[in-house]
N, C-alpha and C positions, 0 to 999 in steps of 0.2 A: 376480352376484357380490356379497357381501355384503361390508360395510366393513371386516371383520378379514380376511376371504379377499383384498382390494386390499392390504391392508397387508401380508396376511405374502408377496402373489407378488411383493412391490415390495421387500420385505426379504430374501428369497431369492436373487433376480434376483441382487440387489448382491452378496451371500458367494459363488457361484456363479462370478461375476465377478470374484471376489477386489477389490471395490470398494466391501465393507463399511467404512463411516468410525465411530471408535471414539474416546475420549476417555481419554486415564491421569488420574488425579490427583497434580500435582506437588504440592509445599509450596512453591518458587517456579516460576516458569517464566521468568523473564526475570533476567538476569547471566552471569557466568562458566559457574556450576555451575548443576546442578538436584538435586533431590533427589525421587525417587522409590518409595514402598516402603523408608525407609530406605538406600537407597543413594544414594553420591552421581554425579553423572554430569557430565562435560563438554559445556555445552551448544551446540547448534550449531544451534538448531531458533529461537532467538528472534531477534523481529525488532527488540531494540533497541538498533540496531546502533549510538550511540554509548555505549551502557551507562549511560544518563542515567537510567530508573527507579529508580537504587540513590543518584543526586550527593545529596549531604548536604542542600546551600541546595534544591534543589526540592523534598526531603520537607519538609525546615521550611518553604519557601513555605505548602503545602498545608495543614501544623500551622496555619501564621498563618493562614490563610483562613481555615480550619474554626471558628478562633477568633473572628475577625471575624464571620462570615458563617454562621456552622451548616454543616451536613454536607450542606443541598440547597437546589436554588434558590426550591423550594417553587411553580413551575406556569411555563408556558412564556412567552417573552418577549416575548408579546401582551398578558399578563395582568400578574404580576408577578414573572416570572422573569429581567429583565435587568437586572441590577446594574452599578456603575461598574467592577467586576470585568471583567464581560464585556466594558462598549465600551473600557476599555484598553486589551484584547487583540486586540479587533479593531479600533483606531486603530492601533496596534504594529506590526500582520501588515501593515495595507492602508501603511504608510510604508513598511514595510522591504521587501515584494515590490513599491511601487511602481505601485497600483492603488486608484481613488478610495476603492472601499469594499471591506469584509470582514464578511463574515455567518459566525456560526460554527452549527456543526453539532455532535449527538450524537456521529456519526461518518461516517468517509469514505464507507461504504453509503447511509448517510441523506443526507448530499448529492449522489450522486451521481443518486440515485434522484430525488431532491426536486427538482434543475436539468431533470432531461430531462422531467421528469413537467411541470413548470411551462410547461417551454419552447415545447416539441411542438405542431405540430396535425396533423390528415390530412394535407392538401397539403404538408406538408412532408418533410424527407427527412434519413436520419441515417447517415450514411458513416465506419464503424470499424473500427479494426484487427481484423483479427481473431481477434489474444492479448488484448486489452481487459479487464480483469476482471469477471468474472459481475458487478457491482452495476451495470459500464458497461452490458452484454449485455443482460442483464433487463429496466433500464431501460427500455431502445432497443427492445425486442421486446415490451415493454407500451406503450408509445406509443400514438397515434394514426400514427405518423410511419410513413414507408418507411423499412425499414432495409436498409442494404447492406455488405457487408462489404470491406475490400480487403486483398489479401493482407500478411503481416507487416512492419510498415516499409518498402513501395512506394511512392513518392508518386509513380509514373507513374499508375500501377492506382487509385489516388487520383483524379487529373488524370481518367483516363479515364470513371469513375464519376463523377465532378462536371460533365463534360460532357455527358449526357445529361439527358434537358428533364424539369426540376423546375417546377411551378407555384407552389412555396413557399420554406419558405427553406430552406438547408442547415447541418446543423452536424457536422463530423468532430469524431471523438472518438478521443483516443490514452492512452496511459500516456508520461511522462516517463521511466522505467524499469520493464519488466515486473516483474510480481509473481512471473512461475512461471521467467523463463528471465532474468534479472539485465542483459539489455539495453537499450541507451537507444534509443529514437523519433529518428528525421532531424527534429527539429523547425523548421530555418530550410526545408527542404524542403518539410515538409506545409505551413505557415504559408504560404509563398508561391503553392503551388498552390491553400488556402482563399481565401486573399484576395486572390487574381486572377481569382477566380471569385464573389467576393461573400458565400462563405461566412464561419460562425462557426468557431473550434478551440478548440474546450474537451480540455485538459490535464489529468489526476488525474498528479499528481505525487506521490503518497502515497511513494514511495520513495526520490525524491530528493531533498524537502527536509531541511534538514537536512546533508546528506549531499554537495554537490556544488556549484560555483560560489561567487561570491565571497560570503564569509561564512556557507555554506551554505544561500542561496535556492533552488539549486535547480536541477534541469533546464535550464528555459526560462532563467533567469540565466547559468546556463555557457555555452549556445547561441545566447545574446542575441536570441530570442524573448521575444513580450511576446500570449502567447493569449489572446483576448476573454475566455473563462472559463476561471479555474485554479481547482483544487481542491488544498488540502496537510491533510492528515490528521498526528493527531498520536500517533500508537500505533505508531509505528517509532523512526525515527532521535528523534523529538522525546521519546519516553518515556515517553509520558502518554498521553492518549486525546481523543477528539475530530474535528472539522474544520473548513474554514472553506472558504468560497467566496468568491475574489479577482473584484469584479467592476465595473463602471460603476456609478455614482451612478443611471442608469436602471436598469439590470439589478438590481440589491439593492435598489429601490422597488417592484420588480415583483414579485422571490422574497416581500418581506414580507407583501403582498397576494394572493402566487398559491401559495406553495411549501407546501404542505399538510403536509410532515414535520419543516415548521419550526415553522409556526403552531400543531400540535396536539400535538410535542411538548414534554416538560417541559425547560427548557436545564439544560446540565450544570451542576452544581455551583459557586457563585461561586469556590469554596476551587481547583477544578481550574482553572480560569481564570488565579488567581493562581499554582498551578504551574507553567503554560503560559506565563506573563508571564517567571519565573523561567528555563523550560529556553531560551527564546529569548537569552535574557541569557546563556547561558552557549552556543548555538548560535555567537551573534555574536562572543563574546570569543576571545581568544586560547586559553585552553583547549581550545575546541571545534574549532580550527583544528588544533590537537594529537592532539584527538583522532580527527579524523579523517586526520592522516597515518598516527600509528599503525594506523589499521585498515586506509588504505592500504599499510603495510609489511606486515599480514596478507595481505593479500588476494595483492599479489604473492610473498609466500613457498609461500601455497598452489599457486600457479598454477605456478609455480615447479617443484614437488614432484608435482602432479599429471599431469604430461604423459606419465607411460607407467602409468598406469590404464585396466585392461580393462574401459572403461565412455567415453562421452562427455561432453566435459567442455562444457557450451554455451559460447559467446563471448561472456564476461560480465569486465568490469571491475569490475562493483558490488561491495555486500558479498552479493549475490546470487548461489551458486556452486552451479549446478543439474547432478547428474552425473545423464544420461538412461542407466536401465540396461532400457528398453525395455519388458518384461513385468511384469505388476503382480505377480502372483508371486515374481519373482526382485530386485526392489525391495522387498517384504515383507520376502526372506528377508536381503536386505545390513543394512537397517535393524534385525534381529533381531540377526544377526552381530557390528553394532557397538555397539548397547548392550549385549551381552555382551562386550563390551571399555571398557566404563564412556564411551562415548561416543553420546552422543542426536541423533538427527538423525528427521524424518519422511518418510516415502514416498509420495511425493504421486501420485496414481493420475488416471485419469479417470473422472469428466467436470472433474475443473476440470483436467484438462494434458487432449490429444490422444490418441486410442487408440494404443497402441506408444508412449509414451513417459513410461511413468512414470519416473520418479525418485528421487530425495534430492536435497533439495533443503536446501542447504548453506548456514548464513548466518555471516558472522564479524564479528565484534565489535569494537568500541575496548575492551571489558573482558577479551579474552582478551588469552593470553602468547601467544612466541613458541612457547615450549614448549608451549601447547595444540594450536598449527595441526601441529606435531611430531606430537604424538601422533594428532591427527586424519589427518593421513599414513600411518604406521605402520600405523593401524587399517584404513585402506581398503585397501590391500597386503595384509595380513592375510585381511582378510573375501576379498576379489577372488580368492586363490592357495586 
């Protein structure tokens, strides 16, 4: 087989499967609206769920920065790419989530990838949920490490899988809130079962911070867990882009010298940094506490509204509102249905959900109205009959 006959039976395979992944071009993709083609649509597909990509002070942060600082940080931050910009932000992150140090990252993939990759050896062994997100997965499956899986939010199946004879160390790996199904991890549960067994529990919280616990830290803050390694990404609820890994004064002297996605690449932009400084400042304030009840009054009106849709609604609190309508097919065709009713939502197929359960995967916003989660109702009744 010749390298374009691999490519196009691997491109077949996927349309065939109704599992061709495709890209639109918006003119924005994150707020209220979107704009597509000249048209405008109700967005329900972005993940920035306090609608901070749009708050006034953190674009003019990023103005000051740019100003300050130029548009790049001009080589990674072994070289001379860490600016008093960056350790702000990461002095800022490690006070307020309560962890000696914070290393940031390009983004939530690149640390996720750079922690396990750093961490790992043979003899050791790596125990994940098994909703975890592909950058978890991948990770963990390029290791040197064993990996094992335990079923969704178990921490028996957990327990049982940690008690079997490791030669090395062990680290479980969870999400704070799923990415595909809007669910939160038993985190005083897994914690307890890790470290009564000597293990590590590394957390990507990419979903929750921001979003949940007192002043919006986060997961492990509402659950009053405190996991050897946290991960919080900043391209959701924070609005911006990036990550950071929450970790010990040994463990961030180690990543420096061992995390190869940190050392080789170039750090993000001193001017983002300064954004990042900004959307925290406004995470922490009153405002942010606003706007997250508001999203909280979204969420419960959808949920509200959504209880007799011929489709399942998963059992999700977040602003993560995943309706399983099963066949990728007929999740194409709902997804088509409601942006011909001015409303955008994406159809999230496998391999990143489970075979039989694709979806719409529904996200809502501190920037929408009442009247948007209205019409997002109306529409799904509509498409569904």
């Amino acid at each position: 087989m010749t390298w374009q006959q691999r490519i196009n039976t691997a491109l077949e395979a996927r349309r065939a499967a109704g599992t061709l992944r495709t890209r639109s071009e918006v003119e924005q993709g994150a707020g209220r609206f979107l704009t597509h083609d000249r048209q405008r649509y109700r967005n329900f597909s972005s993940n920035d769920y306090l609608g901070l990509s749009q708050h006034p002070d953190i674009i003019r942060a990023w103005q000051q920065g740019a100003e300050q600082y130029g548009v790049g940080s001009g080589g990674s931050g072994h070289v001379s790419g860490y600016t008093s910009a960056h350790r702000a932000l990461e002095e800022q992150l490690a006070d307020w989530l309560g962890y000696p140090r914070a290393l940031l990252f390009i983004s939530g993939f690149a640390a996720n990838q750079a922690l396990i990759a750093a961490l790992m050896e043979k003899e050791d062994r790596i125990v994940a949920d098994r909703l975890s997100h592909a950058s978890l997965l991948e990770a963990a499956s390029l290791s040197p490490a064993q990996l094992r899986r335990f079923a969704h939010n178990d921490p028996e199946q957990l327990a049982a899988l940690l008690d079997k004879p490791c030669s090395g160390q062990q680290l479980v790996v969870t999400e704070g809130i799923f990415s595909m199904d809007g669910d939160s991890a038993p985190l005083r549960r897994l914690a307890d079962a890790t470290h009564s067994r000597q293990g590590w529990l590394m957390v990507d919280d990419a979903h929750g911070i921001g979003m949940t616990g007192p002043q919006g830290r986060g997961s492990c803050a509402s659950q009053g867990v405190s996991p050897d390694l946290l991960v919080v990404t900043f391209g959701k609820a924070v609005g911006v882009s990036g990550a950071a890994i929450l970790c010990s004064d040994a463990v961030a002297d180690y990543l420096l010298q061992f995390a190869r996605h940190l050392i080789y690449s170039t750090s993000m932009p001193p001017a983002q940094a300064v954004a990042l400084l900004a959307a925290f400042n406004v995470i922490r304030s009153d405002e942010g506490e606003a706007r997250r009840q508001r999203l909280a009054s979204h969420i419960r009106q959808f949920r509200q509204g959504a209880g007799a849709l011929a489709a399942e609604l998963a059992d999700s609190h977040s602003a993560i509102q995943p309706l399983i309508v099963g066949e990728n097919d007929r999740a194409l065709d709902l997804a088509r249905r409601l942006r011909s009713q001015g409303i955008w939502v994406t159809a999230i197929r496998p391999p990143t959900v489970p075979a039989g359960s694709a979806r719409l995967r529904l996200t809502l916003t501190a920037a929408h109205e009442a009247a948007d989660i209205t019409a997002l109702l109306e529409a799904l009744y509509a498409a569904g009959q």
